[in-house]
C-alpha positions in Angstrom: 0.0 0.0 0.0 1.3 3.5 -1.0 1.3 6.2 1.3 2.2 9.6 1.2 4.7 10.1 4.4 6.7 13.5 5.5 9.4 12.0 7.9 11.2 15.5 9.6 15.0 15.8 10.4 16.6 14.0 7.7 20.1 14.7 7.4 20.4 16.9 3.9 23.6 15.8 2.8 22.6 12.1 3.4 19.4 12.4 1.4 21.6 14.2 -1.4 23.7 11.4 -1.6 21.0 8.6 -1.5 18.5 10.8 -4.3 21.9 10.3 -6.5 22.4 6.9 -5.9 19.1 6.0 -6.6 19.3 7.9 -9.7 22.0 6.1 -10.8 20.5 2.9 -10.1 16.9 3.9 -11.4 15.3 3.4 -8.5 12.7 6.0 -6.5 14.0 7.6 -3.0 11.0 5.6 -1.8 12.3 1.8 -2.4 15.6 2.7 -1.0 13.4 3.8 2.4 11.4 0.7 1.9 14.9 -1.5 1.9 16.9 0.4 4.5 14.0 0.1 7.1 12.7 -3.6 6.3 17.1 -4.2 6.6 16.5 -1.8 10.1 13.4 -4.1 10.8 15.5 -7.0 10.6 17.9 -6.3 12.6 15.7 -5.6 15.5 14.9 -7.9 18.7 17.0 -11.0 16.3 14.8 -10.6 13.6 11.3 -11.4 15.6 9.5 -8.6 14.3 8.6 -10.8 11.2 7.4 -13.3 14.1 5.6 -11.0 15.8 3.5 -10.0 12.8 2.5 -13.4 12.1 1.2 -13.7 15.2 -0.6 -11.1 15.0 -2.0 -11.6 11.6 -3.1 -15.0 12.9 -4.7 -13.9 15.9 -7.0 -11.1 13.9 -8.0 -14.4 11.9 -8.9 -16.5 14.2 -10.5 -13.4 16.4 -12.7 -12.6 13.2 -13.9 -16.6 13.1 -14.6 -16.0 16.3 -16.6 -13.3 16.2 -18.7 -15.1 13.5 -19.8 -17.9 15.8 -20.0 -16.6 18.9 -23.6 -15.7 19.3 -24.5 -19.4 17.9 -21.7 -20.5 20.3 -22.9 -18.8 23.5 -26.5 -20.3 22.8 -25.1 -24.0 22.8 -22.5 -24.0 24.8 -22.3 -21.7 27.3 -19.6 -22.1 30.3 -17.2 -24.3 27.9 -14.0 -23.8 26.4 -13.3 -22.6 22.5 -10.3 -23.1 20.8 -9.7 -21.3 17.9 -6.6 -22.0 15.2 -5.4 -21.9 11.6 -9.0 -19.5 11.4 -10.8 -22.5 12.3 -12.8 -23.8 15.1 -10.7 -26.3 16.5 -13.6 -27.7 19.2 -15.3 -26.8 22.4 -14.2 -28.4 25.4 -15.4 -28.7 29.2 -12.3 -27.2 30.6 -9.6 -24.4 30.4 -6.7 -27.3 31.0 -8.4 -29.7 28.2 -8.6 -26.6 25.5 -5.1 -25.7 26.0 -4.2 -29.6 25.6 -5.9 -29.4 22.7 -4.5 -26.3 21.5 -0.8 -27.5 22.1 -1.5 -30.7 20.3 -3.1 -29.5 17.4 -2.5 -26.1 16.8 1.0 -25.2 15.0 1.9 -22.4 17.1 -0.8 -20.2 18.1 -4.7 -20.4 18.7 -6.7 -18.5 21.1 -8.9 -19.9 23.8 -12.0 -18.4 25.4 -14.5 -19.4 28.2 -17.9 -18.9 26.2 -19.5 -16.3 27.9 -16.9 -14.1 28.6 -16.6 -11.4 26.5 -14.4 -11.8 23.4 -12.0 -9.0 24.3 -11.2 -11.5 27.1 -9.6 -14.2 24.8 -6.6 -15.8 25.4 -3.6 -16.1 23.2 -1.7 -20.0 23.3 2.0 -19.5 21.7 4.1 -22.8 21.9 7.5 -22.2 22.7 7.9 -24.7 18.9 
């Protein structure tokens, strides 16, 4: 996605230098800022960042599954245990200790778990150490 960005307090004679490079390579000022601060990115917390945003890409899956079967859920199983992973339901189980079983058995890394009834903003991340 493009977006139009004014970042303040960048060094003149280092942006003179890049806009020629770039020139000289054909490239726009705006993919050399793409690459330096994906390669900044990278270097950050050992690389996790890319992690972290599949995490969280796979939580707002699952979360939106969930919020697409929780009324019907609340109705028929109230009390229990959801398990949510890969953006699937995975089951609904009697207890917090056999959902998180579940989860670590079944799930590749993450899933989220939630006692139905509780409201959704409650839900509970499960990350393996794998």
């Amino acid at each position: 996605m493009k977006k139009l960005v004014a970042i303040k307090n960048i060094d003149g004679e280092l942006y003179r230098k890049v806009k020629a490079v770039a020139s000289l390579e054909g490239r726009t000022i705006g993919s050399i800022i793409n690459e330096a601060l994906r390669l900044w990115l990278s270097t950050r917390a050992g690389g996790g960042y890319e992690e972290w945003l599949r995490i969280d890409e796979e939580y707002k899956a699952n979360y939106e599954v969930l919020q697409k079967v929780y009324d019907e859920l609340l109705k028929k199983h109230a009390g229990k245990y959801v398990v949510v992973c890969g953006g699937k339901i995975l089951g609904v189980f009697g207890s917090y200790e056999e959902a998180a079983a579940n989860a670590e058995s079944k799930c590749s890394i993450e899933a989220l778990i939630l006692r139905i009834g509780a409201p959704l903003k409650d839900c509970l991340l499960y990350t393996s150490d794998a």
